[in-house]
N, C-alpha and C positions, 0 to 999 in steps of 0.2 A: 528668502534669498535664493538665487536661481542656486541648480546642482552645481557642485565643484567635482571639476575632474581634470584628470590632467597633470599634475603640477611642474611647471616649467623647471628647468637647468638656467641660473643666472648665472654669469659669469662677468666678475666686474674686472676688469681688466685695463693695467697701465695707469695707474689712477692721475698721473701727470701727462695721458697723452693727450694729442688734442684729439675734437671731436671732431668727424668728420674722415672720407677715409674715398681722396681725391683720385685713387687706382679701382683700374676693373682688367682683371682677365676673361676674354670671351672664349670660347670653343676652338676657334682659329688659331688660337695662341698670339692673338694682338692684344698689345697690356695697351692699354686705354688711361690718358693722366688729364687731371684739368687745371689749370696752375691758374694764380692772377697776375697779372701784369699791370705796369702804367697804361698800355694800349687797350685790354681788355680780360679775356677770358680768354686761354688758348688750351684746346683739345689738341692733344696730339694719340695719335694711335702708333704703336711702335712694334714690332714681329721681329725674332730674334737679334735683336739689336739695332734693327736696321725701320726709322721711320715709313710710315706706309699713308699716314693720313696726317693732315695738323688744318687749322681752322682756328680762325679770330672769332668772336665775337665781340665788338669791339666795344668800349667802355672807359672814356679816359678819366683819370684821376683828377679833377681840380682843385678841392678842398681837402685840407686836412680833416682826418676822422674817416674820409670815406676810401672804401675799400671793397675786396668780392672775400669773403672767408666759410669755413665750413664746406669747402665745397664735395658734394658727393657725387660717382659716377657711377654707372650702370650701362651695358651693352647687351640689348634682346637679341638672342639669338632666332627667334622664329621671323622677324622685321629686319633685323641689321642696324636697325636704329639705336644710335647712341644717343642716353638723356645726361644731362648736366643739371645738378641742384646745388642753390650755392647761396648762403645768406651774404646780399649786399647791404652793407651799412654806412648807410648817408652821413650821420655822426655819431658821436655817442649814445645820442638817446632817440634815435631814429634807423631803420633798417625796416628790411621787407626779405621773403624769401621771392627767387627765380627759379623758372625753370627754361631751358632752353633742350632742341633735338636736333641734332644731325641728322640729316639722312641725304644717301646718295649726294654725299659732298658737296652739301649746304645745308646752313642752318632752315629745318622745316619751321620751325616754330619759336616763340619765346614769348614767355607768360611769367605775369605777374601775380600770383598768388594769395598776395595777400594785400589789401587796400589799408592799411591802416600803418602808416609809416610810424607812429607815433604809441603804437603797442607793442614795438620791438619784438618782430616773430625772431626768432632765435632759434638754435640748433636742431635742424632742419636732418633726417634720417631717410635712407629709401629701401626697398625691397622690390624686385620682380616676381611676376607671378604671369603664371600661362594654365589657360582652361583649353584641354584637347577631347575633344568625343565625336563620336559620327552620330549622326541623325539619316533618317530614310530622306532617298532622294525624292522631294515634291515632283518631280518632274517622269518620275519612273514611278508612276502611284502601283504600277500594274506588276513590279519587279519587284516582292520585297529582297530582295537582297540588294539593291541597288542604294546605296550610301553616300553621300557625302560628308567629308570632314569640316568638323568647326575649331577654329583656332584663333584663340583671342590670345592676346599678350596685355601685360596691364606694368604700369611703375606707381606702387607705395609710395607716396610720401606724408612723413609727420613730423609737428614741430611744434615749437611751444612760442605762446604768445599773452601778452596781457600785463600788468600790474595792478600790486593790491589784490582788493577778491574779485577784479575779473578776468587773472590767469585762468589757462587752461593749455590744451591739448591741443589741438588742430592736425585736420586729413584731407590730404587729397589722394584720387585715383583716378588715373589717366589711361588709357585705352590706345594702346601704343598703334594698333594696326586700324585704329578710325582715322577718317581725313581730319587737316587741321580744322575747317571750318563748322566741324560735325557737332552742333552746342550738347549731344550728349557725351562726348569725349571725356568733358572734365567732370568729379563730382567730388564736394566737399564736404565734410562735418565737421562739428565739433563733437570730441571726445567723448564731454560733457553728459551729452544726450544719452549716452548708452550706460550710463551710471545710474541707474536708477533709485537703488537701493542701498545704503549704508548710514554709517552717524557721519553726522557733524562733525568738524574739525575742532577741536578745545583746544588744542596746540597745533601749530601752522608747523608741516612738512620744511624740512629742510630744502632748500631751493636746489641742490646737489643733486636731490633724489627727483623731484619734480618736474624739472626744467629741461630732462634729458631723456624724452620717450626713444625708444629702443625696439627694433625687431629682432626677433629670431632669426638667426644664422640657417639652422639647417630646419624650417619647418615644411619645407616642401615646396614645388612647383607651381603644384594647384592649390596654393592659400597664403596669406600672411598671417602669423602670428604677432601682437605687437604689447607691450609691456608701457604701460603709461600710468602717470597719477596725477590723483585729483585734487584739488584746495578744495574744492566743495567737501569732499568726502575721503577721510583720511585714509585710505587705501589703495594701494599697488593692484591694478586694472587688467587681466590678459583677455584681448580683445583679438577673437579670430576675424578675417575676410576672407570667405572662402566664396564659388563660383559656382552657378548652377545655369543650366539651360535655360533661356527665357521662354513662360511659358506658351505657348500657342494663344493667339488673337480670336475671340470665340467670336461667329458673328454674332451681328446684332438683332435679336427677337422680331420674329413676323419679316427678316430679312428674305429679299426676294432669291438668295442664294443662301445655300448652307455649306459654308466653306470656311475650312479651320487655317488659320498661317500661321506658320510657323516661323521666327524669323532666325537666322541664322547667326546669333552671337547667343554672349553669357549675360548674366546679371550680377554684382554681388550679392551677398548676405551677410552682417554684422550679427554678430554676437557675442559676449562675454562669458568665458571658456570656465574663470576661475580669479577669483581676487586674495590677495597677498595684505598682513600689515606693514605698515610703510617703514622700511629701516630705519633709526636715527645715524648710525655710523659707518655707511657706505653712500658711496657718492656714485651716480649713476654716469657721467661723466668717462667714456671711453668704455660703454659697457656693450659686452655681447653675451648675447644670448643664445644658449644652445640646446636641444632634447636630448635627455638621457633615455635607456633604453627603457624602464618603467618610469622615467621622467621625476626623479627623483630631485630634489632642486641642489644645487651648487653655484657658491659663489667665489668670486675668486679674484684677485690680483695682483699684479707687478707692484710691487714698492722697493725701489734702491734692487738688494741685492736677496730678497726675501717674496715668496710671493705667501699670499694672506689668504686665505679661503673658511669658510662656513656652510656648513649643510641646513639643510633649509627645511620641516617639515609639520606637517598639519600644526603643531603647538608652537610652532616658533622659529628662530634662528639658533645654531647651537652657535659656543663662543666660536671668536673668529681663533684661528689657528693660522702657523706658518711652518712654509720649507723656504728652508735656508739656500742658497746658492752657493757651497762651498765644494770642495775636495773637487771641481772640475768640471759641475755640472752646469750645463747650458741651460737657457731661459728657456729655450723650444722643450728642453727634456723634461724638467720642474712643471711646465705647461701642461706637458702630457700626463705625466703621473697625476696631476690631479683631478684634471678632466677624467681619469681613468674610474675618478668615486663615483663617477655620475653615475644612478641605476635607474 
């Protein structure tokens, strides 16, 4: 089994909220909302109270059952470009995830993700992530000091799809500063894949815990951390994507030039950081995740007037435990105090 290190800060949180989390604050201080409507999908961007953007994308309602929910946003600050994620479902036992992009006020794109109407992809999560470094400028071969910057921007997303045993996980990563027409822009997995090693399932995962993959809150710029499980294999998955320089184009042997290129973006890299057993009495369902400072794991949430938390460590889960919400204390300050165990 590959090396464990690491181990993440879980935090289950809200266990009645919904999933999905339709607001983004950018840098600018424009709060960014994606709502559904009978007409369609409407982005609006808002700055100190005062509307500054809004956009249809339009989608009307015909049928009972069908709707746009789940919807997730995200605003790259290195592009400007706002994405929208958003599970639409045809009826009951049909749906697909979307993705749609703003930019420069109008819709650049809108993608369908997933072909299979009838495997109901479902709760659909995102994460931004941005790879910055200089490379030597090609062009100044004769200057090493001479630099150029590379800056890629990328949007996470995962979600869960399937019934029976052929649930799973599902990925995508999108390349936020590539043209739309660019077919390396999008790239998909399945979860699956990166699961190599573990047992068999003798008792099936509570669908709570499965159904609801999850990223890390603060794991950084340059990477996503993401928190997913398996029905093939009974364990809770921490599956890093982090970014690395692509490497230079060697020529090719007996070539009449010997000329190395370089091209100017990133690549990803998958890997699986560290695997968890799969809770039976938390529900993944409105969970966030977060790094402690020696990463110590904690979990934790809102119930009524009570928040529930459990520390998490190489043997196991300890009992679950609560703070009360009495004598005047506020939910943000009970939040804090416990977030405060994370080591």
């Amino acid at each position: 089994m590959r090396r464990m290190i690491a181990p993440l800060v879980l935090l289950l949180v809200a266990g009645a909220a919904s999933a999905g989390t339709p607001y983004f604050l950018d840098r600018d201080g424009t709060l960014w909302n994606a709502a559904a409507s009978d007409e369609g999908l409407v982005l609006t961007g808002q700055r100190d109270g005062v509307v500054t953007a809004q956009a249809l994308l339009p989608f009307e309602l015909g049928l009972a059952g069908m709707g746009d929910a789940h919807i997730q946003v995200a605003a790259d600050a290195n592009t400007g470009k706002v994405v929208v994620v958003w599970q639409r479902n045809w009826s009951a036992n049909a749906s697909e995830i979307m993705l749609a992009v703003w930019s420069d006020e109008e819709w650049e794109r809108v993608e369908h993700l997933t072909d299979d109407l009838g495997a109901m992809p479902r709760n659909p999560a995102v994460q931004l992530s941005e790879f910055n470094t200089s490379i030597p400028d090609p062009d100044n071969p004769d200057n090493p000091g001479a630099t150029i910057e590379v800056r890629d921007s990328y949007l996470h997303v995962v979600w869960w799809e399937g019934s029976g045993e052929t649930q799973h996980a599902s990925y995508v990563l999108l390349r936020l500063n590539a043209e739309p027409e660019d077919p390396d822009s999008l790239l998909q997995r399945d979860l699956d894949e990166l699961t190599n090693l573990g047992l068999a399932c003798d008792t099936p995962a509570s669908p709570e815990v499965l159904e609801h993959p999850v990223f890390a809150a603060n794991a950084g710029l340059d990477r996503a951390l993401l928190f997913f499980g398996s029905q093939r294999i009974c364990l809770l998955h921490l599956a890093e994507v982090r970014f690395e320089l692509e490497p230079p184009t060697l020529p090719p042997p007996g070539g009449p030039i010997n000329v190395t290129v370089q091209r100017k973006r990133s690549v990803p890299i998958f890997g699986i950081r560290r695997t968890y057993q799969i809770p039976q009495d938390f529900s993944m369902l409105g969970t966030r995740i977060i790094l402690g400072g020696n990463s110590s794991p904690l979990a934790y949430r809102v119930y009524g007037h009570v928040v529930e938390y459990a520390l998490a460590t190489d043997s196991g889960w300890s009992p679950k435990r609560s703070l009360a919400l009495d004598q005047g204390m506020a939910v943000e300050d009970a939040i804090s105090l416990v977030e405060n165990l994370a080591r």
